[in-house]
mmCIF file of the C-alpha atoms, coordinates in Angstrom:
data_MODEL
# 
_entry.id   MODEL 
# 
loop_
_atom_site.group_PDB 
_atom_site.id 
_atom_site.type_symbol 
_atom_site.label_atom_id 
_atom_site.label_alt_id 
_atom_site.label_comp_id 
_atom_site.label_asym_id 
_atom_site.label_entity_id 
_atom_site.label_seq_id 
_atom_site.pdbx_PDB_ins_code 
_atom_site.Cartn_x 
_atom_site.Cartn_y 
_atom_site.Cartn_z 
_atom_site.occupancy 
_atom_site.B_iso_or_equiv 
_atom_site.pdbx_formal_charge 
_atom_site.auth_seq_id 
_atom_site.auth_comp_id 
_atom_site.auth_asym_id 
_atom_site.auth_atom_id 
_atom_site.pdbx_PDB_model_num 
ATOM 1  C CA . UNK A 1 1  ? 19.738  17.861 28.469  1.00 0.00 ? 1  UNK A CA 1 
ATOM 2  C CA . UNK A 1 2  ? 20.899  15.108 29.867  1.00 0.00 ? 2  UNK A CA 1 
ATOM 3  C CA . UNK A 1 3  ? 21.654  11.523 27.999  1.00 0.00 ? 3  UNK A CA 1 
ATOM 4  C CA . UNK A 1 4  ? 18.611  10.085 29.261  1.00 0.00 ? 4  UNK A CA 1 
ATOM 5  C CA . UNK A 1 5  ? 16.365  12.575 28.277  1.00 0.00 ? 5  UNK A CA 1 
ATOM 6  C CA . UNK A 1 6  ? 18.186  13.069 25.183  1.00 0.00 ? 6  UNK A CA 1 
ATOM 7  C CA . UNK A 1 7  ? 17.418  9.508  24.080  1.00 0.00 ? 7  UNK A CA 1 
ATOM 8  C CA . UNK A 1 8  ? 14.168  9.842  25.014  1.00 0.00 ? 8  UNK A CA 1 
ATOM 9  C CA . UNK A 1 9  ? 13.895  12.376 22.791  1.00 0.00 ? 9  UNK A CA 1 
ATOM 10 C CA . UNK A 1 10 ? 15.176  10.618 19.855  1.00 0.00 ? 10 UNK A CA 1 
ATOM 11 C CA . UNK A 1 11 ? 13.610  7.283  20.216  1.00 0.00 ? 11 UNK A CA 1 
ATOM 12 C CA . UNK A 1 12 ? 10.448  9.603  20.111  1.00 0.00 ? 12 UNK A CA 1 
ATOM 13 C CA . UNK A 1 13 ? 11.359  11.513 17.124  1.00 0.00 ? 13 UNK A CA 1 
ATOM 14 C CA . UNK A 1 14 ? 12.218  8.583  15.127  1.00 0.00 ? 14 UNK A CA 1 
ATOM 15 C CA . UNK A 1 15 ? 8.817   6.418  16.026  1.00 0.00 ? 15 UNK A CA 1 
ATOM 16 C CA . UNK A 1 16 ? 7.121   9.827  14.887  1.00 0.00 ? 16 UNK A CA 1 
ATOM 17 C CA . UNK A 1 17 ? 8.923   9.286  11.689  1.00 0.00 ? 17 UNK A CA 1 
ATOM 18 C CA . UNK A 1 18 ? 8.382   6.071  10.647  1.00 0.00 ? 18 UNK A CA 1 
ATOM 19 C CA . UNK A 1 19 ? 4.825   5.994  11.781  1.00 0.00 ? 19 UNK A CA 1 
ATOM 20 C CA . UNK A 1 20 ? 4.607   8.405  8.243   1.00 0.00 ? 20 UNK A CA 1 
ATOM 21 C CA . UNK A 1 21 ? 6.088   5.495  6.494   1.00 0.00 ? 21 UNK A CA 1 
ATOM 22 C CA . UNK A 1 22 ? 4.040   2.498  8.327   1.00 0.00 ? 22 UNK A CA 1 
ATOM 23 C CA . UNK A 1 23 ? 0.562   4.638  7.538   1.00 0.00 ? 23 UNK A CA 1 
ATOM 24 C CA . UNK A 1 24 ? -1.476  3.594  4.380   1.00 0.00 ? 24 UNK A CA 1 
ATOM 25 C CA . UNK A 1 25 ? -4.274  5.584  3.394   1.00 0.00 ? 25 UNK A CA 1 
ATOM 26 C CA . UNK A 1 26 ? -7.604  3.035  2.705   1.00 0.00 ? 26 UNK A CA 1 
ATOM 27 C CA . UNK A 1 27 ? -8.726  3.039  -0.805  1.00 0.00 ? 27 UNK A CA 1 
ATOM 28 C CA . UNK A 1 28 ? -10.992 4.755  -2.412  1.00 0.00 ? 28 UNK A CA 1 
ATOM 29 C CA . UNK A 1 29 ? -14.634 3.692  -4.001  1.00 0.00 ? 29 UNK A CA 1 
ATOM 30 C CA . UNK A 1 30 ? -13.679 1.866  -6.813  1.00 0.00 ? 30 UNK A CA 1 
ATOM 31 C CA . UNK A 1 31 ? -16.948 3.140  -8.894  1.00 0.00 ? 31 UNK A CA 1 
ATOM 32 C CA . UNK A 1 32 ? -15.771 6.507  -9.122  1.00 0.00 ? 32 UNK A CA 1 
ATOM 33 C CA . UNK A 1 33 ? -13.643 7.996  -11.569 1.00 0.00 ? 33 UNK A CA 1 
ATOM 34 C CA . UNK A 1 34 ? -9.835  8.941  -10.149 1.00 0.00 ? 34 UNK A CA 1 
ATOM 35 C CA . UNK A 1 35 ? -8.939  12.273 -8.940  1.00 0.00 ? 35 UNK A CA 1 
ATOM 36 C CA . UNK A 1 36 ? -6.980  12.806 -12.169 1.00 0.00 ? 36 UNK A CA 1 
ATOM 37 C CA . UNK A 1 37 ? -4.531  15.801 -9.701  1.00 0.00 ? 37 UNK A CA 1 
ATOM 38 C CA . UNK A 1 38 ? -3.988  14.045 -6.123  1.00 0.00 ? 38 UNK A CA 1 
ATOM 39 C CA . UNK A 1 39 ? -2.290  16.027 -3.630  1.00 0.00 ? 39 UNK A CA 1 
ATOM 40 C CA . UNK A 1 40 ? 1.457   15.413 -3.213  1.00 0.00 ? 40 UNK A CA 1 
ATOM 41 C CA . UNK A 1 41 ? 2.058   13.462 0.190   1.00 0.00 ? 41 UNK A CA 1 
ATOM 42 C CA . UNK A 1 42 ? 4.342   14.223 2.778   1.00 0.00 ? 42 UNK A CA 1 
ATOM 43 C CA . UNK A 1 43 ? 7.096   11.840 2.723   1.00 0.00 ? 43 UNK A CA 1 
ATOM 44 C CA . UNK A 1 44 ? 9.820   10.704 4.854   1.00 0.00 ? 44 UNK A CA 1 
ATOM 45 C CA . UNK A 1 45 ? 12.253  12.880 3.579   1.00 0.00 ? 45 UNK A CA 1 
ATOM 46 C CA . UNK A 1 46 ? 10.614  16.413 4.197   1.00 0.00 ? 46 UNK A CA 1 
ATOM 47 C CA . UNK A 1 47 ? 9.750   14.464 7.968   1.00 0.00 ? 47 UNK A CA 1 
ATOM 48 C CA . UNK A 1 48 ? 13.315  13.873 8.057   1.00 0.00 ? 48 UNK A CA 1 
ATOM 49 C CA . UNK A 1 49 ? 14.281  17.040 6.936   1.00 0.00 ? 49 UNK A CA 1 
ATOM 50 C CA . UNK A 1 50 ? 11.853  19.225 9.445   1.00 0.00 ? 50 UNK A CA 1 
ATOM 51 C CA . UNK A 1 51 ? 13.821  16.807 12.237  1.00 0.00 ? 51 UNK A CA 1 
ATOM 52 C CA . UNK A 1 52 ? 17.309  17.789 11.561  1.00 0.00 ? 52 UNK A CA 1 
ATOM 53 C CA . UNK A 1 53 ? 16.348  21.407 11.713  1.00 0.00 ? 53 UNK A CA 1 
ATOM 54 C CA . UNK A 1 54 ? 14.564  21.082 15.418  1.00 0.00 ? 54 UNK A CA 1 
ATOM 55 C CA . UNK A 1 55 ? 17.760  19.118 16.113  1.00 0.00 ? 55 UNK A CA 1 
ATOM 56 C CA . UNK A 1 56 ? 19.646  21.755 14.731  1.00 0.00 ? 56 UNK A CA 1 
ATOM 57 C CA . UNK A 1 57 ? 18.254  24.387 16.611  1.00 0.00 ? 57 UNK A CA 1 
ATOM 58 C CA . UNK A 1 58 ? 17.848  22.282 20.053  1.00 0.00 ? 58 UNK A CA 1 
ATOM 59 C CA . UNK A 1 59 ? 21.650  21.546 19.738  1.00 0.00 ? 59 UNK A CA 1 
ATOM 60 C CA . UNK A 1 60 ? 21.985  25.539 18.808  1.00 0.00 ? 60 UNK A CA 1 
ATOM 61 C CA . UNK A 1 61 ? 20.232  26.600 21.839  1.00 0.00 ? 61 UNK A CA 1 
ATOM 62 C CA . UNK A 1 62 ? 22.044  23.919 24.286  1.00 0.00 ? 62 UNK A CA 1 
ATOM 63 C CA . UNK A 1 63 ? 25.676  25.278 23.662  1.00 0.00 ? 63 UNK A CA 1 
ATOM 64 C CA . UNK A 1 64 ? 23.760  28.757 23.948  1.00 0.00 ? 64 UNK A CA 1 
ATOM 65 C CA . UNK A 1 65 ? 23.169  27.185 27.541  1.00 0.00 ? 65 UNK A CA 1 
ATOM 66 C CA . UNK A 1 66 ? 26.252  25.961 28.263  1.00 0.00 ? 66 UNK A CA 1 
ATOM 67 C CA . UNK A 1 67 ? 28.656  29.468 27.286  1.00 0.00 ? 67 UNK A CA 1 
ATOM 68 C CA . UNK A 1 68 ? 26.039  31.357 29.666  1.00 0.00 ? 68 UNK A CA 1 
ATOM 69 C CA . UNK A 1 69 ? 24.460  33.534 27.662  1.00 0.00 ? 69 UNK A CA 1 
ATOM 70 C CA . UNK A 1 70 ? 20.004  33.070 27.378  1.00 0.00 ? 70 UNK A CA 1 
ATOM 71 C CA . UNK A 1 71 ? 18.656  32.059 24.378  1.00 0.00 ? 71 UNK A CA 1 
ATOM 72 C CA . UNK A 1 72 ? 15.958  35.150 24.241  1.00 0.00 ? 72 UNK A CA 1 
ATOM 73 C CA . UNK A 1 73 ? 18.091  38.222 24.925  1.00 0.00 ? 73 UNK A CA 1 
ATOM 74 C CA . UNK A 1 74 ? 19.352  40.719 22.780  1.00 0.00 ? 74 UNK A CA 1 
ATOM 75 C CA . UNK A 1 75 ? 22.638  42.450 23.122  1.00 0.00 ? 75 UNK A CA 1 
ATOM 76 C CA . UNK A 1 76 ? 22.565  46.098 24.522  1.00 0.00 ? 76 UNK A CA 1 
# 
């Protein structure tokens, strides 16, 4: 990847991230009783954890690249 592209990338990743944190769920009808268990949300941290492992293993598979050997072939 080249600079370019790998900005791209990145300016993509990170708007994907902080849409998570920009999003607020509408309320619900206030007649009803509360769901006394709500479901845990994702959060910004599990988002930001999920990243670093794609970058991880993008970054992983680049120097793959770049020594010459293919990122789906096993050794004979």
């Amino acid at each position: 990847m080249n600079s370019n592209k790998l900005s791209k990338a990145l300016i993509f990743a990170v708007t994907f991230l902080l849409i998570s944190v920009w999003a607020v769920a509408q309320p619900g009808n206030p007649g009803q009783d509360p769901d006394p268990s709500p479901g845990v949300p994702l959060d910004l941290g599990l988002s930001a954890f999920i990243a670093a492992g794609v970058g991880y293993a993008a970054k992983k598979r680049m120097d793959k690249k770049k020594a010459g050997k293919t990122p789906n072939t096993l050794p004979k």
